[in-house]
C-alpha positions in Angstrom: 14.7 26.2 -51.4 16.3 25.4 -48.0 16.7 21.4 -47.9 17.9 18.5 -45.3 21.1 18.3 -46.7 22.2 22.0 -46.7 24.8 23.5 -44.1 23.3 25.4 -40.9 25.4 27.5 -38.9 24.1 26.3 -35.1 25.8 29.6 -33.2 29.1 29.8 -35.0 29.5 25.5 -35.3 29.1 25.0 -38.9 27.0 21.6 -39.2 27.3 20.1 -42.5 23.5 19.2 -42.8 20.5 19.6 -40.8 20.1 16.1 -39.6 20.6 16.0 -36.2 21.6 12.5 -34.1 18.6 12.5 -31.2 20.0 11.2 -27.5 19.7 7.3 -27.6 20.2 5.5 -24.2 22.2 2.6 -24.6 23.4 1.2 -21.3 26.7 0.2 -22.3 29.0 2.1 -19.7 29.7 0.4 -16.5 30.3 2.6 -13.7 29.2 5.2 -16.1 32.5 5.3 -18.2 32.1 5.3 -21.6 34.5 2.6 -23.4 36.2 2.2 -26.5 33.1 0.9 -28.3 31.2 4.0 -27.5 33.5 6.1 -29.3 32.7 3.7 -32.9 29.8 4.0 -31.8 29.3 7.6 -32.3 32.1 7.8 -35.2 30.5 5.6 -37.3 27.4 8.1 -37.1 29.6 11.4 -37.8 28.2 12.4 -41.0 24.5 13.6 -38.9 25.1 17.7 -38.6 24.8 17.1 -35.1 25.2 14.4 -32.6 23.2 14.8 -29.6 25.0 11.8 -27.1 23.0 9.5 -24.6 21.7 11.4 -21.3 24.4 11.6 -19.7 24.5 11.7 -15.5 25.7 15.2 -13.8 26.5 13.1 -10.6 25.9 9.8 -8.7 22.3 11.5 -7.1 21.8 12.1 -10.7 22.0 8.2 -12.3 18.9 6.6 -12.9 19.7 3.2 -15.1 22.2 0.6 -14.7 25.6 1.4 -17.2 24.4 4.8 -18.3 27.4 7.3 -18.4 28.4 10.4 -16.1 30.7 13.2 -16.3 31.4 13.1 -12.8 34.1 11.4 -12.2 38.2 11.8 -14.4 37.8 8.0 -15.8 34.6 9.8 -17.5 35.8 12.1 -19.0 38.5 10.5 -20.1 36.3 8.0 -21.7 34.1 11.2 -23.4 37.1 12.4 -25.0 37.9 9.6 -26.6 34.5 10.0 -28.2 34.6 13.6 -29.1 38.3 13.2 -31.1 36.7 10.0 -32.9 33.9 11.9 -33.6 36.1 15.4 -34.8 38.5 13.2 -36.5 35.7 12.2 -38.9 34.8 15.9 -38.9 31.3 15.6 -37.0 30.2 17.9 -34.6 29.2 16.2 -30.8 27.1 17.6 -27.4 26.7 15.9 -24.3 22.9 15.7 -23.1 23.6 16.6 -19.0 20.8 14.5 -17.3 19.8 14.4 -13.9 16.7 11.7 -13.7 15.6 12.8 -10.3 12.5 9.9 -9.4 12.9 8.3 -12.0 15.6 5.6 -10.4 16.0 2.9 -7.3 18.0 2.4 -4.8 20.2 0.6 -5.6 21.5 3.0 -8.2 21.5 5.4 -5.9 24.7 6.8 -3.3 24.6 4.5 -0.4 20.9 2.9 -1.5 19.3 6.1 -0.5 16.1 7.3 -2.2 15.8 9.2 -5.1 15.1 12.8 -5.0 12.1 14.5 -6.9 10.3 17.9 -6.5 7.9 16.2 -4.0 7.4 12.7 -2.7 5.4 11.1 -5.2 6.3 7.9 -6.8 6.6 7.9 -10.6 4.4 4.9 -12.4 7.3 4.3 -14.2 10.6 1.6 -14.9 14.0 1.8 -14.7 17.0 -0.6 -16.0 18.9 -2.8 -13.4 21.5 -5.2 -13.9 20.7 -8.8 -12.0 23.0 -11.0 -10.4 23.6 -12.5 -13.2 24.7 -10.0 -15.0 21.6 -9.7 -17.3 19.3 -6.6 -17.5 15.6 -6.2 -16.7 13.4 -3.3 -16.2 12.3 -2.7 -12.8 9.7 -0.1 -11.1 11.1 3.0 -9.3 11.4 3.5 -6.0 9.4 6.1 -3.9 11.8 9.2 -3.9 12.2 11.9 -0.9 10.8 15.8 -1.4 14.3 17.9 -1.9 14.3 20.3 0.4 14.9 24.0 -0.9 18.8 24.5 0.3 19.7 21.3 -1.5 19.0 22.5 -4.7 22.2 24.6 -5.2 24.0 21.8 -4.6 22.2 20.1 -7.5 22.3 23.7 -10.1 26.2 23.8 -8.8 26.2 19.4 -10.3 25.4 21.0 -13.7 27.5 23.6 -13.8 30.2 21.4 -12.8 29.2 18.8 -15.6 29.0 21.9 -18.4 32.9 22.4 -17.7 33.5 18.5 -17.4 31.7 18.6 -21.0 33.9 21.4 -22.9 37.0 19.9 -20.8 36.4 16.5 -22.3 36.1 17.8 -26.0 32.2 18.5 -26.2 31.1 21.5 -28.4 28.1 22.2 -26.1 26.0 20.7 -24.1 22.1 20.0 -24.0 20.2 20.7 -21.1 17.8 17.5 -20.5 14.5 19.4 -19.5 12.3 16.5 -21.1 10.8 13.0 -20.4 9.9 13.4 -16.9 13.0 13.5 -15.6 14.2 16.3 -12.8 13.5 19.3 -14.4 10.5 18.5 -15.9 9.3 17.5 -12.7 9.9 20.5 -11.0 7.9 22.1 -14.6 4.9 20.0 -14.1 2.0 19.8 -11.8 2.2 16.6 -11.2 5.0 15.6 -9.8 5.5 19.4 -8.4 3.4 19.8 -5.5 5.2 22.2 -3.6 4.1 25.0 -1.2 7.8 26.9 -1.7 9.3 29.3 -4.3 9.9 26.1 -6.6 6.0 25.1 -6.7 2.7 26.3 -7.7 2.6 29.0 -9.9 4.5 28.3 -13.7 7.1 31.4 -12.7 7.5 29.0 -9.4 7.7 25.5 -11.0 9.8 27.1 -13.4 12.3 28.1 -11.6 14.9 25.6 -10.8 14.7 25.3 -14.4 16.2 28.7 -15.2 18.8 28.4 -12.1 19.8 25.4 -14.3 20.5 27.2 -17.4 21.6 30.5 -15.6 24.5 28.7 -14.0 25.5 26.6 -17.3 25.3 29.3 -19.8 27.5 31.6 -17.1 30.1 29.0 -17.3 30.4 27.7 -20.7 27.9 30.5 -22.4 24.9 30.5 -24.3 26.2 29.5 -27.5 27.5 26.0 -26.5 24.2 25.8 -24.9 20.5 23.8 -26.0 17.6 22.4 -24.1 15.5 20.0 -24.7 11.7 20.4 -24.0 9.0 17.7 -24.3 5.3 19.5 -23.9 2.8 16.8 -23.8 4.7 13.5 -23.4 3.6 11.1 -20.8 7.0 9.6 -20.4 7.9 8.7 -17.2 4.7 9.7 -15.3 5.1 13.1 -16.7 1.7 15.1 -16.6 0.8 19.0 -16.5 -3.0 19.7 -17.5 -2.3 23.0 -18.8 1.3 22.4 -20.7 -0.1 25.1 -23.1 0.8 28.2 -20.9 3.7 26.3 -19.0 5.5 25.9 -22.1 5.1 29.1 -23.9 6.1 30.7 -20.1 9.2 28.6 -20.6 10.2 29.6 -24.3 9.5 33.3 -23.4 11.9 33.5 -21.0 14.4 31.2 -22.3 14.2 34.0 -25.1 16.6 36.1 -23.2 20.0 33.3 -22.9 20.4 33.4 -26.7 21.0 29.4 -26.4 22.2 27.9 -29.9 19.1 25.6 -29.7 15.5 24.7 -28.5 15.1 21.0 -29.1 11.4 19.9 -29.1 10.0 16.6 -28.8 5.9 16.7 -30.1 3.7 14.3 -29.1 4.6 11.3 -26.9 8.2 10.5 -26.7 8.6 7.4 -29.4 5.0 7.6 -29.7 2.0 9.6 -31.1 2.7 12.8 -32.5 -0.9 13.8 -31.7 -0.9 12.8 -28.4 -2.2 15.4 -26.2 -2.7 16.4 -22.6 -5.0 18.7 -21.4 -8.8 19.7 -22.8 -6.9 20.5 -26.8 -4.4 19.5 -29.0 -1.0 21.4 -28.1 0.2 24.0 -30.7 3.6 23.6 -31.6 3.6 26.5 -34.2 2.6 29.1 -31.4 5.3 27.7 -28.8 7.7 28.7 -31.5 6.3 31.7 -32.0 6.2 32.6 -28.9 9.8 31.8 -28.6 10.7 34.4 -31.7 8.3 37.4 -30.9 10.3 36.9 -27.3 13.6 37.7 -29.4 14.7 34.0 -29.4 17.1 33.6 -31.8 18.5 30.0 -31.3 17.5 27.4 -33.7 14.4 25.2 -33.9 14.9 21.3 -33.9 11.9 19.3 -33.9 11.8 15.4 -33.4 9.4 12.1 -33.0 9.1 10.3 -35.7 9.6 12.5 -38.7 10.4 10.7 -42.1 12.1 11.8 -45.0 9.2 13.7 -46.2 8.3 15.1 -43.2 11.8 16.5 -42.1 11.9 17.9 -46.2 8.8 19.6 -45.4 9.5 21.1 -42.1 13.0 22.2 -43.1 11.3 23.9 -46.2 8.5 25.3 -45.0 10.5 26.9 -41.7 8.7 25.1 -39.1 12.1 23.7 -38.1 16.0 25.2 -38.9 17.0 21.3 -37.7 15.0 17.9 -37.5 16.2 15.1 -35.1 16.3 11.2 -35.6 16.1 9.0 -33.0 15.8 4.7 -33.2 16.8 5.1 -37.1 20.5 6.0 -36.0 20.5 3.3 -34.1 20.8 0.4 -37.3 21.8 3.1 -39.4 25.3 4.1 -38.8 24.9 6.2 -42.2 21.4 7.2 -42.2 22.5 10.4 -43.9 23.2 9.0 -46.8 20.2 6.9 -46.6 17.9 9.6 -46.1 19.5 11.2 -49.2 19.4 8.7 -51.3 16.2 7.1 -50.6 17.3 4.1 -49.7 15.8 1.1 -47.7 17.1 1.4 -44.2 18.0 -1.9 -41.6 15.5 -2.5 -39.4 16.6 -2.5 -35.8 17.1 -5.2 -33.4 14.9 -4.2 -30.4 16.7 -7.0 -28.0 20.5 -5.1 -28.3 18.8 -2.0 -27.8 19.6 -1.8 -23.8 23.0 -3.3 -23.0 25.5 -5.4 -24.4 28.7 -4.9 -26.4 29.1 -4.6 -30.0 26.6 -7.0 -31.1 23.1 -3.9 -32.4 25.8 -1.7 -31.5 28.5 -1.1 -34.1 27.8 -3.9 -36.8 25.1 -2.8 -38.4 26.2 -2.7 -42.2 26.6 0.3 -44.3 25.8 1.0 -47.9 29.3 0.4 -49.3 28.8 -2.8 -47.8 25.7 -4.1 -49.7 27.5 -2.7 -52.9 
């Protein structure tokens, strides 16, 4: 019987378990360069198959919290690579989450104080992280964004592109394309933040569209193999609503059939919420997206996340609902939740108030189990 703990080959990148390290925003990169820290950080939790890194920015339009990282600019990716041979030299396996938050920001984070861009001009009911005056952090609503107009979104498809090289460049072995949570691709996905009269809104084909430019133009570059996505059907994150996510999403898997990506990462329920949360008149049915994915021909693997458990992952992994199960906030006081999660052991609870910002303090001390023994 296939278990947690057994090998998976993710496109030709041999992972040495099927534990997968979810994206975990930290804000602990001013002017979006990660520093020395980040690359303990991220050593420290090598032994997951997979690390999936923080979203990370595709440009300055693309930033949406304070001390978030890019992959825009050399210092960067200099910092990033520092990461990836920490993370290699402890023989884990590392890809960069390429993010571009589109409403989901303020001004103030944005090139010259402009306003953030979305599919259409429609505020999100949402927060974002600022640093005050004082050099403390506080949560803060968006700011109303401007409609993109249709020949400014190559500019944007060329930003991820661009940030696919910057990723293998700096050491990555793939990326993940950040189609989840709300942010700018999901908006352009769903029908309510995409109200668009163009070829990028109204029908599904439509709305997704500027989703599959995105992928079209990363796999091109770096190819499909060094490629996932990350899809979150029914969340309400960020203001993020379709009433039919049903046929939007099985649209989406369908055609993403045809790239061969090395994964389809899927978040069920409400991001670090429900599992059973739904939108729409019925319960979404995460067994027939995948399905639809396979009868399509899609042969990239099937990572599943939101709070699975031990028993829950086991179960998944051994039933085939999932080739690879994702943790999120465990990782985060668990630098070796691996072992944890193999053993059975009690893990450290997490400190809630290091979660956004700081140095190393919830960051890189959390104890190990050598050091209780």
């Amino acid at each position: 019987m296939t278990t947690l703990f057994d090998s998976f080959d993710l496109s030709g990148l041999t992972l040495a378990n099927r534990i997968v390290m979810a994206p975990l925003t930290r804000n602990r990169s001013p002017r979006a360069v990660p520093l020395p820290i980040t690359a303990t950080y991220y050593a420290q939790r090598a032994s997951a198959g997979l690390l999936i890194t923080e979203a990370t920015a595709i440009s300055h339009q693309g930033q949406g919290y304070a001390n978030v990282p890019g992959l825009y600019t050399a210092e960067a990716i200099a910092g990033w690579r520092a990461v990836t041979d920490a993370v290699h030299a402890q023989g884990g396996k590392i890809v960069v989450q390429l993010w571009h938050v589109g409403r989901v920001s303020h001004t103030t984070l944005q090139p010259d104080g402009q306003a953030p861009v979305a599919p259409s001009s429609i505020q999100a009911k949402a927060n974002t992280y600022l640093i005050d005056a004082d050099g403390s952090g506080s949560f803060a609503a968006t700011s109303q964004p401007r409609a993109l107009n249709a020949e400014e979104l190559p500019g944007i498809v060329e930003d991820y592109r661009r940030a696919a090289r910057a990723a293998i460049d700096a050491g990555f072995d793939g990326v993940e394309i950040h189609a989840a949570n709300g942010y700018l691709i999901d908006q352009f996905l769903r029908s309510g933040s995409n109200q668009r009269t163009d070829a990028y809104g109204g029908s599904i084909a439509n709305r997704a569209r500027f989703l599959f430019d995105v992928v079209e133009a990363v796999t091109a570059e770096i190819g499909s193999a060094r490629t996932g996505i990350r899809l979150s059907p029914v969340t309400p994150a960020n203001d993020s609503f379709d009433p039919a996510p049903q046929p939007l999403f099985e649209y989406v898997v369908h055609k993403l059939a045809a790239y061969a990506l090395s994964y389809v990462h899927v978040i069920e329920g409400a991001t670090g919420g429900p599992r059973d949360h739904q939108q729409g008149d019925t319960p979404f049915d995460y067994a027939a997206l995948k399905q639809a994915y396979r009868q399509a021909g899609g042969q990239g693997a099937w990572m599943v996340n939101n709070g699975y458990d031990r028993d829950q992952a086991e179960q998944a992994i051994a039933s085939g609902a999932a080739d690879l199960v994702a943790f999120g906030k465990p990782f985060i006081s668990n630098p070796d939740l691996v072992e944890r999660l193999r053993r059975g052991d009690a893990l450290n609870p997490g400190d809630s108030s290091t979660y956004y910002g700081g140095g190393e303090r919830g960051y890189t001390d959390y104890p190990v189990l050598a050091e209780h023994a």
